[in-house]
N, C-alpha and C positions, 0 to 999 in steps of 0.2 A: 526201586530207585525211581524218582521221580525228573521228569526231565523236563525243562521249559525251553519253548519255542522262542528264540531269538528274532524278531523281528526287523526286516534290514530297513537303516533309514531313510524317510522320503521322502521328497521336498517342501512335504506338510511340515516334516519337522525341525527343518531350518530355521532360524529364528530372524533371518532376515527374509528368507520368504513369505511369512507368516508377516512379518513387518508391512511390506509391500504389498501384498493382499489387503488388508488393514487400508491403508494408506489408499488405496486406489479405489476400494468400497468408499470409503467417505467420502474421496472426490467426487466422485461419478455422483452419489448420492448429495451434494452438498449443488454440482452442476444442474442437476433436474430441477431442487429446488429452486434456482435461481433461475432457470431458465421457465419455470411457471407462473414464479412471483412476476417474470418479466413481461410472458403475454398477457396475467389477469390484471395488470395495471393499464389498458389501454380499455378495460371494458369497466375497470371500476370507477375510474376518475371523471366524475361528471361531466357533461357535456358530450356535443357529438364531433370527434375531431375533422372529420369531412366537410360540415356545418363553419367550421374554426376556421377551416383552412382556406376554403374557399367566400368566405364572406356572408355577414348577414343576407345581401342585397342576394346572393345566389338564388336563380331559378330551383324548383323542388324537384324537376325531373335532371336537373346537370346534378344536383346532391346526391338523386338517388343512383342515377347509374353510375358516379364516381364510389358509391358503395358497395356497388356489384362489382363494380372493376376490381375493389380489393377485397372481395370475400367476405366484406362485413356483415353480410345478410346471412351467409349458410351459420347453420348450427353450429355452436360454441362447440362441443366436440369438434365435430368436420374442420373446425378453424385452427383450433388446436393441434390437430396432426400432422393440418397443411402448414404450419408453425415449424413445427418440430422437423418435417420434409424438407423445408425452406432453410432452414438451419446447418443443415447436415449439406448442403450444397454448396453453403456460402450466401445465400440470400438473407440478406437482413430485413428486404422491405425497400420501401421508396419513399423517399421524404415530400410529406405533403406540402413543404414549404416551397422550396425549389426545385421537385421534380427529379431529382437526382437519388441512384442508388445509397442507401443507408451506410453502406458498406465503402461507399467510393468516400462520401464525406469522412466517415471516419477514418479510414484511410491517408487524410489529406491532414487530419487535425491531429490524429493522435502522435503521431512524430514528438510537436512540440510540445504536449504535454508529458511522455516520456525524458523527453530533456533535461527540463527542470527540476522532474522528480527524480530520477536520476542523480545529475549534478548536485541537488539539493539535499542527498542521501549521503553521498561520497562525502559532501563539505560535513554533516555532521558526524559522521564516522571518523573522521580525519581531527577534528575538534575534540572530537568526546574522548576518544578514549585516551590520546596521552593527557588533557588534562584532567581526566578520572585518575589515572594511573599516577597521573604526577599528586596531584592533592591528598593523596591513598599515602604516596608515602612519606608528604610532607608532614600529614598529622596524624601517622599510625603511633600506637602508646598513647590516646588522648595529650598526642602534642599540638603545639600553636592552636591554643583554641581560637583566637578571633580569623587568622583566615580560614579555619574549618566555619564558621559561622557565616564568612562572608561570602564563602564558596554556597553553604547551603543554601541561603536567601535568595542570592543572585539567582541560581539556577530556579531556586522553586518560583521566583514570578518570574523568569523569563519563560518555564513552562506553561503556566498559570493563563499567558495570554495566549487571545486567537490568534490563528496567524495572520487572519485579515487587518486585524486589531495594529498587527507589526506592520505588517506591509503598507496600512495608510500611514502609522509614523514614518516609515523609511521613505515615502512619497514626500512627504512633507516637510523632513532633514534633506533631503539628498536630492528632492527633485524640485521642489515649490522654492526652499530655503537657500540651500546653496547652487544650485543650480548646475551639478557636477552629472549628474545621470536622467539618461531617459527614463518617462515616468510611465510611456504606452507604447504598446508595439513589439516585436521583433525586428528588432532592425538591424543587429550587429550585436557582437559580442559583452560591449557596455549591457546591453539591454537587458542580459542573465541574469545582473548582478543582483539589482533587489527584487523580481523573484525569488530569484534560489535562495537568497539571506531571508528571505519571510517564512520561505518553507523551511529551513533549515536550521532557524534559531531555537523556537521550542522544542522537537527532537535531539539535538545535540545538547541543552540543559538537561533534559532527561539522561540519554545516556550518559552524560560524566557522573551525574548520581549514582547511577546502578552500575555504572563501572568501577566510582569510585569503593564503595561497599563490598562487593563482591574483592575488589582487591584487598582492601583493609581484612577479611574472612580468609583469602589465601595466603596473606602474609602472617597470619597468625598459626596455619596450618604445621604439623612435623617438619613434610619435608624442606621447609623453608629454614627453618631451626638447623636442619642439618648442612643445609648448603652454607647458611652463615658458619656452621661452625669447621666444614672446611676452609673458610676463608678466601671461598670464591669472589671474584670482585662483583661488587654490588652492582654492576649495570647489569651482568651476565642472572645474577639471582633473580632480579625486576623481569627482566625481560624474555628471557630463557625457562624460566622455573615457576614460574609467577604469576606474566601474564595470560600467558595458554590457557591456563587452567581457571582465570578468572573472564575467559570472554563466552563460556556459553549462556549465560544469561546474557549476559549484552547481545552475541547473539539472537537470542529468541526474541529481546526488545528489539533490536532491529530490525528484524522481518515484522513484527509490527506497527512499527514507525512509518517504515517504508508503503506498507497496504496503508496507514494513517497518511500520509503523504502523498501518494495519487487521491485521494479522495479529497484531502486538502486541498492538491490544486484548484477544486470546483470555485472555493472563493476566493485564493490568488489571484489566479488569470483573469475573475471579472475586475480586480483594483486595477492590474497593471495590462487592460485590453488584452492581455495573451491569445493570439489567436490557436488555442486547444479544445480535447471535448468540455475542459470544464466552462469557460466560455459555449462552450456550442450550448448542451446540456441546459443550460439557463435562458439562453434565448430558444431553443426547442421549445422549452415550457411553456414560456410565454405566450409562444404562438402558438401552444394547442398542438405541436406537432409530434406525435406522441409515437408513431413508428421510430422515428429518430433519435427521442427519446428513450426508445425501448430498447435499440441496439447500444445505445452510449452507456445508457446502465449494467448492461449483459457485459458490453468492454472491461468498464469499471468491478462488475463481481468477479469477473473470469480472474482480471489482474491481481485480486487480493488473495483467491484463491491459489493461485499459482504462486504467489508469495510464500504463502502459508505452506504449500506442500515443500520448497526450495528450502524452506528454514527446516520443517521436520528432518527431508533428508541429512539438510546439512548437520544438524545437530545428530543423528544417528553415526555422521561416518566420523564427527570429531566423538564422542562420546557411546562408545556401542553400547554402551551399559544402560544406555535409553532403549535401546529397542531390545534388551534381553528385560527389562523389567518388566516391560509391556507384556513380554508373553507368558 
């Protein structure tokens, strides 16, 4: 008689520990990359930023010890790890423009560019999806074809453009034209308005697409057949039965819209003066001041990244059937 060893199970073989394992490898992995990319771009990009910073006219002995001050002389290893030390503390650097911690500026700027993107998320999420949902079932069965047509179009060029593209229309309806909104600054509540509508208009044409789609593919599903045919009332079948099951893809477009939409801010804020990093980020440049730029960018990857993991999870705990197929 033969007997086999039952083996007790371990949290290897969990399939949501196995998930998170997973998950956390890529991060970490996807972090180092970014946080390399970030310091080899201050030695790749021509010129010498100490040289930028401080002016042609600059004496070559105030150049050079302002380069010793920040470890630009020791060996690229050595710089590198005093990089990664600096990091792990909270040190980002000191901005060769004003003098000031990397970390404090950003600090002061990134608020406002969360705002926008933020508020600029919520406003397309709030758009998209009842009117994906609604167009889904105004012309499921290949009904009303000319507002299917006109829903299609509208959305496809309103995605179609930049959003700078928008934001200088909305400057120029709403601020030059009618003279109803502020067109620079933070200044009050008004001031949100055509921001967050530049960021906000091409990701909400997208999502009613892919919402609308996805819905049109659930309502054609069984269990939808069945609810109709107990003769459940139709708001309860749309929205109960329906829509659930038609939002993980919008979902996963979501998360990234929204990494699309911090990164967009970079050229909102410069239409509408926003004082953010996307604003900062482009006058950094400008001025060659490349620590500052180093950490604004590291802000910007971290954010997208932390996106992307927020959407995995999410999609796992609405769908586990994502993270049992993975394993």
């Amino acid at each position: 008689m033969v007997t086999t060893a039952i083996r007790p199970a371990g949290l290897g073989d969990n399939v949501w520990v196995r998930f998170a394992v997973r998950r956390l490898v890529r991060v970490l992995v996807s972090v180092w990359v970014l946080l390399t990319a970030a310091f080899g771009m201050i030695h790749l990009i021509p010129g010498d930023p100490v040289r930028a910073a401080l002016g042609p006219t600059a004496a070559p002995e105030l150049v050079e010890a302002r380069r010793a001050a920040l470890g630009l002389d020791d060996p690229l290893w050595q710089q590198y790890l005093h990089y990664l030390g600096n990091l792990f503390t909270g040190d980002l650097g000191t901005s060769l423009g004003s003098g000031l911690p990397v970390a404090q500026v950003i600090g002061d700027r990134l608020p406002a560019t969360l705002e926008i993107a933020g508020y600029a998320f919520l406003l397309a999420v709030a758009v998209a999806i009842p009117a994906g949902t609604v167009m889904a079932v105004l012309t499921r069965g290949g009904r009303r074809r000319t507002t299917e047509l006109a829903f299609t179009s509208a959305t496809a060029v309103l995605a179609a453009i930049p959003e700078f593209l928008i934001a200088v229309g909305l400057v120029f309806v709403f601020g030059v034209s009618l003279g109803w909104l502020p067109v620079a600054g933070r200044s009050g509540p008004e001031s949100y308005l055509l921001p967050v509508l530049a960021l906000a208009a091409g990701p909400a044409a997208v999502l009613a697409r892919i919402t609308r789609v996805e819905m049109l593919a659930v309502l054609r599903a069984d269990h939808i057949r069945t609810a109709r045919s107990k003769r459940l009332p139709a708001s309860w079948i749309y929205l109960r039965h329906a829509l659930p099951n038609a939002l993980t893809a919008t979902l996963t477009l979501g998360g990234l819209l929204l990494s699309a939409m911090v990164a967009g801010t970079v050229l909102v804020e410069n239409v509408f003066a926003w004082p953010g990093l996307g604003s900062t980020i482009v006058q950094s440049i400008l001025a060659k001041d490349y620590p500052l730029v180093q950490g604004v960018v590291l802000v910007y990857g971290l954010g997208v990244l932390l996106v992307n993991l927020l959407v995995d999870v999410a999609l796992a705990l609405l769908d586990p059937r994502s993270a049992i197929r993975e394993s």
